[in-house]
MIKEKE-669515 format. One record per residue (C-alpha): x, y, z. Coordinates in steps of 0.2 Angstrom, whole numbers, plus 5000, padded with zeros to 4 digits. Example, Ala and Ser with C-alpha at 12.3 -4.5 7.8 and 13.67 -1.06 7.14 Angstrom:
% residues 2
506249785039/506849955036/
***
This chain:
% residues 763
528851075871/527551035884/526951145896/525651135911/524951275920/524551275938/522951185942/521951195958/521551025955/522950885960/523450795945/523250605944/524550465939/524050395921/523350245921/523450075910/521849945912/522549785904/521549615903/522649445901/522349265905/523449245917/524349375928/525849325938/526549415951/528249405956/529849375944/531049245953/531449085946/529649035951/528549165940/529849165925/529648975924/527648995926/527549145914/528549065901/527548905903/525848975902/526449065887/527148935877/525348845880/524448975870/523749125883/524049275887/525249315901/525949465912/527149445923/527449575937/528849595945/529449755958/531349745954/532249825940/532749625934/532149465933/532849295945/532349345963/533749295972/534449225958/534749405949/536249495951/535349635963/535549455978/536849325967/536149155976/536549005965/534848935958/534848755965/533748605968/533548415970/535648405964/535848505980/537948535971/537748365967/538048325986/536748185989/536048015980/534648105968/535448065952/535048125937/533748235946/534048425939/532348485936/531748465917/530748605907/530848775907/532148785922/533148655913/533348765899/533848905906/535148835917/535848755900/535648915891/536649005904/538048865903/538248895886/538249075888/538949095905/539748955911/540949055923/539449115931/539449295928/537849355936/537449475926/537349395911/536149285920/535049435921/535349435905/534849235899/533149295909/532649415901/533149365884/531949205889/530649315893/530549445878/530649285866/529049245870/527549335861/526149305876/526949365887/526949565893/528449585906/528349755918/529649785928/529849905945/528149875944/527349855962/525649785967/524749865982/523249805981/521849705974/519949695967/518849535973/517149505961/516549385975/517249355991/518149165983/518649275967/520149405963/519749505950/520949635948/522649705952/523249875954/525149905952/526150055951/527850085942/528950255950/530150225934/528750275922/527250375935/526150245927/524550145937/524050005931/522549895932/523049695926/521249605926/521349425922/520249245925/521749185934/523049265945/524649165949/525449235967/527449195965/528149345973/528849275989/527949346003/526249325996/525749485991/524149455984/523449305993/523749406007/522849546000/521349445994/521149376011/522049196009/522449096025/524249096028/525549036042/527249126046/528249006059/528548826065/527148706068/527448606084/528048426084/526248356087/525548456073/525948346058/527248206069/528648316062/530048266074/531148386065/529948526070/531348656079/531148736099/530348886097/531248966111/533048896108/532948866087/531749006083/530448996072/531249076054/532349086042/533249256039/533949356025/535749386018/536649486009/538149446000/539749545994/541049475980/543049525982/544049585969/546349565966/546649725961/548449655959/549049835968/548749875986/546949945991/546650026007/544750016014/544050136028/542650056035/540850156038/540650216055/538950106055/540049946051/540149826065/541449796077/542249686089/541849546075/542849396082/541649386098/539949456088/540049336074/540849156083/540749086067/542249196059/543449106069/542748926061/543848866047/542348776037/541448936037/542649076035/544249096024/544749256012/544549145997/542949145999/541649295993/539749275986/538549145991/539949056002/539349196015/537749136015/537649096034/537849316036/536049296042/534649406050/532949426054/532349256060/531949336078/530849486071/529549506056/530449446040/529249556030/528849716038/530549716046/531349676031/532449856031/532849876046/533649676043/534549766027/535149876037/535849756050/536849656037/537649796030/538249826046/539049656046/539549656028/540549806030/541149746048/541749586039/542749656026/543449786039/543949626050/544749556034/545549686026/545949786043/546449646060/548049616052/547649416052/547549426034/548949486024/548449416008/546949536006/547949686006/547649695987/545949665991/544449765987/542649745989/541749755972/540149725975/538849725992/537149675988/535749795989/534349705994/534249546005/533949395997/532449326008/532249146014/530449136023/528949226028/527249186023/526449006019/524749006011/523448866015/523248746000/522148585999/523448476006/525048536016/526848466011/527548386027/529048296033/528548136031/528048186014/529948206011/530948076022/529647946016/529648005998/527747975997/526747955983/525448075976/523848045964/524148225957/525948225958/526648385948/528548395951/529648345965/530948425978/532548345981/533648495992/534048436010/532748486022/533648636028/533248746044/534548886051/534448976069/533549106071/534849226077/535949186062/537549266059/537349306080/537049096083/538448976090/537548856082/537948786064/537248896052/536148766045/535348576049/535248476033/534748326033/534048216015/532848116011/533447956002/532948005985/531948145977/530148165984/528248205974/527448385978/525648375975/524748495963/523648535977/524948615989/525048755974/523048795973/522248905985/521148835996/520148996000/520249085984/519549015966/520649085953/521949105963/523848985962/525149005976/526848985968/528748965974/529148975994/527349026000/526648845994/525548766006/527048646017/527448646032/529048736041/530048586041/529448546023/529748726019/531548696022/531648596007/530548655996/530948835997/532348815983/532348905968/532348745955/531148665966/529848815965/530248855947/529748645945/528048705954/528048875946/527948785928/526448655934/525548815938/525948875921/525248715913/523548705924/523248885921/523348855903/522048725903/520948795916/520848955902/520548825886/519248745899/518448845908/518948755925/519348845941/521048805947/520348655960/519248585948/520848495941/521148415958/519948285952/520748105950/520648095929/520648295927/522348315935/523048175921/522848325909/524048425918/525148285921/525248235904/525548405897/526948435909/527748295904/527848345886/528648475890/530148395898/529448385916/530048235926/528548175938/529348065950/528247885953/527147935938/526747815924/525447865910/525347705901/524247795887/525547925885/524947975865/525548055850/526047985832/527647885838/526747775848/525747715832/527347695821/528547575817/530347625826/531947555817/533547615821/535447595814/536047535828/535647495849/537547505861/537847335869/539147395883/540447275882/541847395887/542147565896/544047595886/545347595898/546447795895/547947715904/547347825922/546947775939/545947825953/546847775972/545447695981/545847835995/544047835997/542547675991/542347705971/540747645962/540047625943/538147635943/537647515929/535947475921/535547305924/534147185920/534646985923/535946905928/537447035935/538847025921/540546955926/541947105925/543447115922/544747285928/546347325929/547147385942/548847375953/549447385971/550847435979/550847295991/549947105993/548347165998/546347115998/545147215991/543247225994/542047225981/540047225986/538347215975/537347345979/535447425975/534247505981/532747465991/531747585982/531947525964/531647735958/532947795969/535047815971/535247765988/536547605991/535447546005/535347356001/537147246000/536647105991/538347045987/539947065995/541746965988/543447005994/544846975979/546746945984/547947055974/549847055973/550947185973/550947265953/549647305938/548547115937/546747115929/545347075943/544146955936/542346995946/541046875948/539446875956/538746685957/537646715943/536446835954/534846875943/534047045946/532447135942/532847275930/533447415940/535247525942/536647435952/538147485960/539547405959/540747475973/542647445976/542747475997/544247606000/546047545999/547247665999/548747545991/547647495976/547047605959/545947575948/546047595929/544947755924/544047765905/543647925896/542147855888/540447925895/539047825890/537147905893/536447805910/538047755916/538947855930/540347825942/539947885960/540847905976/540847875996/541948016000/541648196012/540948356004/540648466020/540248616009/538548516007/538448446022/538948276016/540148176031/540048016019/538647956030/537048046035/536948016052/535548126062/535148126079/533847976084/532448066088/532148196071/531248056059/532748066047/533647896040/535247846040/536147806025/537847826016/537947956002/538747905985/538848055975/539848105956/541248205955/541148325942/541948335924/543548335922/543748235935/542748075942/543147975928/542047795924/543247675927/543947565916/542847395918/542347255903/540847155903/540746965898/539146985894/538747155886/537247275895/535847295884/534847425891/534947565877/533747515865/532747605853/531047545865/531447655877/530647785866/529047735869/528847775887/528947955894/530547955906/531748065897/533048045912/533547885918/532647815932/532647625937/533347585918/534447715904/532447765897/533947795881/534047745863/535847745862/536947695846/538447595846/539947685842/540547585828/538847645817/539547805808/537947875805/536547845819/535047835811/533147815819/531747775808/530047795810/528747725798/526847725798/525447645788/524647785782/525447955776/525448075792/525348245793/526548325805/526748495812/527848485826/529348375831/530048365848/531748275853/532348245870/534348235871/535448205884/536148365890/536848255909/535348295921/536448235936/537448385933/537048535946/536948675932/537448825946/537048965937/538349095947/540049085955/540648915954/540848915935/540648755925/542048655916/540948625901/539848755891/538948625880/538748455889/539848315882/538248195881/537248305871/537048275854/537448415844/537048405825/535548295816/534548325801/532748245797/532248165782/530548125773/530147945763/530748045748/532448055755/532248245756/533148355771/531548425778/532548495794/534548515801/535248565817/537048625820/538048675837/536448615848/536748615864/534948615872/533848455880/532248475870/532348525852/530648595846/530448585827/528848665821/528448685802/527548845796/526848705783/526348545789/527148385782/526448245773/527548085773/527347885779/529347915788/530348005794/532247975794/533348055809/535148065807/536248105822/538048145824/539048065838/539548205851/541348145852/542547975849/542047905865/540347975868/538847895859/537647965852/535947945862/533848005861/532847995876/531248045866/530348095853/528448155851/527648195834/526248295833/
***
């Protein structure tokens, strides 16, 4: 029993004064990414975060779909899901939660979080203010958690801001924009009328409908809005509203971009209940709906999800050239890829389309220096409030995109604690390689980046393996795609272009035409150059097509071959899936603003250009073609660079599927002594990993590789994995091993998919 007697004195909250290396504020996609990062680099972390759960609008508490450069899988960025910590995640909730339950998202997160030892979560924790040591230097910050009455005190060398609006740069005094630069500013001719547009993006709630399989009656609040069909134009839109849909298919039920999207932010709440609950009234209640009437609303979100407030000044600004132009970066540290994507201001209340999304042709470098401070020392700036412009913001707002950045943050703030260094001090032309490199170990994909001295152990050793694939054959599964739209396989080349032979059949004489396509970019996905074009004759029936290119000699590079729509002609379809080689289409996705063909308005600074995208699995099928000459770009060499994704070539050791045991072997002079093994397998990185709502068709990726064991050069099984299903494997011995080899058996994923590596590192 405890008891206090009256005190004239008031009492005090108790208080917790806590020291880390690094304190990161805010816990969306962006600060669990940077958290676990840092962690996993050796120092101490806390991570801060003012909601009851992890994810941001991610969480269940707002339910958007995490997303990124695959934008759904809706544009030309192949193979371009973010890699690291955000990678794993999104694989680890497939596996867990492919249907895309939210709450056991909530649940992936803060498994991923607890596992780590460095790191010291706090929950409903809320900062309210901060301590400078210098005017440049934050050197405390005071939080308070209402669940527990406790204050805290977090002092740290390095504070990482990823809590949306800026809470502590804007405490500390950092520069910061809220708004739309104009046109002239930065020659951003997608740059919106401030008067007509509106200057921000607002917030949204979302609800999620349940069949009760029974009628369910629903008596609106008196607050709920009315007269919807003339309030809310957009209702009355087919592409836009329909009863099937619930979740983040509402995410045009918009507010806020006309008033302040962080002071105002209840008073916006507030408004979107009203049309939440005015929507569902207008559903379940007009009478225009008859299939709702065993309908009923399960769930309303509690707090808006938020798109946009502050920016904070780095030492260089994102802009839209940056994106359209894909430019290169000397301190490149990940990359966007998401559409740049503005809405109205007014929103929901806006006649307007609820969004303009436009792409860049391929995925595009963001600059370590747009995540520094440039008016605080020790101070990163991490997820939406990264120093870009508005229009830039548009893209690089998403939640893969910020957790990409949110893990470069993690990494520099690692070093800059093992160093000494301030946060800038790694802006230097060699001093950023350290960053770069040790990102990349980690999985990170660095779009235009080539460390030729990338290091370890393998790149002294001898690498034999089993077997390399020498496609001669995608097998033919006796189905057939209807050309109702063009069809295309994306092949690896190097060389003169194969001759190809295809089945296919037609229901009358007809011609069909074939082109020869690649990009202009050799690093991107974008069809843009024909340098090829054939039209064959075909009779009526099922007749092998023989396809011939003149003996056209390529640099090394991806190729498409495309089959111009013919709605009387199919062609044969394989089952096999082959790591680097992927069938893509020109057909309509209006759900991701894809018309076939991007095709802006003159005057925004946005290209033209057709958009070939994958359909996903089970459907969208390789088709059936064979090769006179087999493609040879899976060999063991490839484990030597540091692309684990394939870009201009597979960057894959792939085995033929004739060798019934897979075997790489590495083999070194002298007797090494290893503590850690890395291996980077194919888990499809062109597949858009939506970790809510839309649900997945598989939970462990068909490329993956899912059991190995390693040997030493006595023969003796010093490691086995069973039922993996991740990217990267990490392997570390409690004891460190002494051997000249090391012997790595794989298991083919399946009859028709081969095994394939797309790297290893020994340390």
């Amino acid at each position: 029993m405890i008891t206090d007697f009256f005190s004239l004195d008031k009492r005090s909250f108790q208080t917790q004064t806590l020291h880390y290396d690094l304190v990161v504020v805010g816990g969306g996609m962006a600060g669990v990414c940077c958290a676990i990062t840092a962690a996993r680099q050796g120092i101490r972390v806390a991570l801060i975060q003012d909601r009851p759960v992890l994810g941001g609008n991610a969480s269940s508490e707002v339910r958007l779909w995490v997303l990124g450069a695959t934008s759904h899988m809706g544009n030309n960025n192949r193979w371009s899901r973010e890699g690291g910590v955000i990678d794993e995640i999104l694989v680890e909730n497939t596996f867990r939660n492919k249907e895309g339950n939210p709450v056991l998202f909530d649940m992936v997160l803060i498994d991923k979080v607890l596992a780590e030892k460095n790191i010291s979560l706090y929950l409903n924790t809320v900062v309210f203010n901060i301590e400078k040591s210098t005017d440049k230097t934050i050197s405390k910050v005071f939080a308070f958690n209402p669940q527990n009455q406790t204050r805290y005190e977090f002092s740290a060398q390095l504070f990482s801001d990823c809590s949306g609006d800026g809470i502590i740069a804007y405490l500390s005094g950092a520069s910061y924009r809220i708004g739309a630069e104009d046109k002239e500013e930065h020659l951003e001719l997608f740059a919106p009328d401030k008067n007509e547009y509106g200057e921000l993006l607002g917030h949204s709630i979302f609800f999620y409908m349940k069949d009760t399989g029974k009628p369910v009656k629903y008596v609106a609040p008196d607050f709920a809005l009315k007269d919807i069909e003339s309030t809310i134009p957009k209702m009355m839109k087919p592409e836009y509203f329909n009863t099937g849909q619930h979740g983040c298919k509402y995410w045009w039920l918009e507010y806020g971009g006309r008033i302040d999207t962080i002071h105002d932010t209840e008073e916006i709440k507030y408004e979107l209940w009203k049309v939440v609950y005015g929507v569902w009234d207008y559903i379940k209640n007009s009478g225009k709906y008859p299939e709702s009437t065993n309908y009923t609303l399960e769930w309303v979100g509690v707090i808006p999800g938020k798109r946009e407030s502050r920016r904070f000044k780095g030492h260089y600004m994102l802009t839209q050239r940056d994106i359209i132009q894909q430019h290169s970066h000397y301190d490149s540290v990940a990359y966007g890829g998401w559409s740049i994507d503005l809405h109205p201001a007014d929103g929901v209340y806006s006649e307007k389309n609820g969004c303009n999304q436009w792409h860049s042709k391929g995925v595009y470098p963001i600059p370590y220096r747009c995540l520094v401070s440039f008016d605080i020392d020790n101070l990163f700036i991490g997820g939406r409030i990264i120093s870009a412009s508005h229009v830039a913001f548009g893209s690089s707002r998403v939640m893969c995109t910020s957790a990409h950045g949110g893990q470069a943050i993690g990494v520099a703030a690692a070093l800059c604690t093992k160093t000494k260094k301030t946060p800038a001090e790694f802006i230097d032309f060699e001093e950023i390689k350290k960053i770069q490199r040790a990102l990349i170990t980690t999985g990170q994909y660095i779009p235009q980046l080539k460390l030729n001295d990338f290091g370890g152990k393998v790149s002294i050793a001898e690498i034999q393996v089993s077997s390399e694939m020498a496609l001669s054959e995608l097998k033919d599964n006796g189905d057939y795609f209807k050309l109702d739209y063009p069809a295309a396989m994306l092949l690896p080349i190097k060389g003169n272009i194969p001759k190809m032979k295809l089945k296919v059949r037609s229901s009358e004489t007809t011609n069909l035409t074939i082109q020869l396509r690649a990009s202009y970019k050799s690093f991107n996905f974008t069809p843009d150059a024909i340098l090829f074009v054939k039209s064959y004759s075909l009779v009526e029936g099922e007749q092998t097509l023989k396809i011939e290119f003149d003996e056209i000699n390529v640099e090394k590079g991806y190729y498409f071959i495309c089959f111009l729509k013919n709605s009387v002609v199919e062609l044969a379809e394989s089952d096999q899936l082959v790591t680097g080689v992927k069938s893509v289409f020109n057909y309509q996705n209006p759900a991701v603003s894809n018309y076939g063909t991007q095709q802006p308005p003159q005057d925004i600074g946005v290209d033209t250009f057709e958009l070939w995208c994958p359909i996903r699995r089970p459907r969208g099928k390789n088709l059936a073609l064979s090769f006179q000459s087999t493609l040879k770009s899976f060999n063991s060499s490839n484990l030597r660079n540091e692309l684990f994704r394939p870009v201009i070539g597979t960057n894959a050791w792939v085995a033929s599927l004739a060798d019934e045991s897979p075997t790489l072997i590495l083999t070194w002079d002298q007797i090494q002594s290893i503590d850690k093994i890395r291996l980077f397998f194919d888990t499809d990185a062109d597949h858009a990993m939506e970790n809510v709502q839309m649900g997945h068709y598989d939970s462990v990726i068909p490329f993956c590789v899912k059991e190995y064991k390693i040997l030493d050069d006595k023969g003796e099984t010093i490691y086995s994995k069973v039922e993996n299903h991740q990217t990267i494997n990490d392997i570390d011995f409690t004891q460190s091993i002494s051997t000249k080899r090391l012997i790595i058996q794989l298991q083919h994923p399946s009859v028709s998919t081969p095994a394939a590596l797309f790297g290893i590192i020994v340390e």
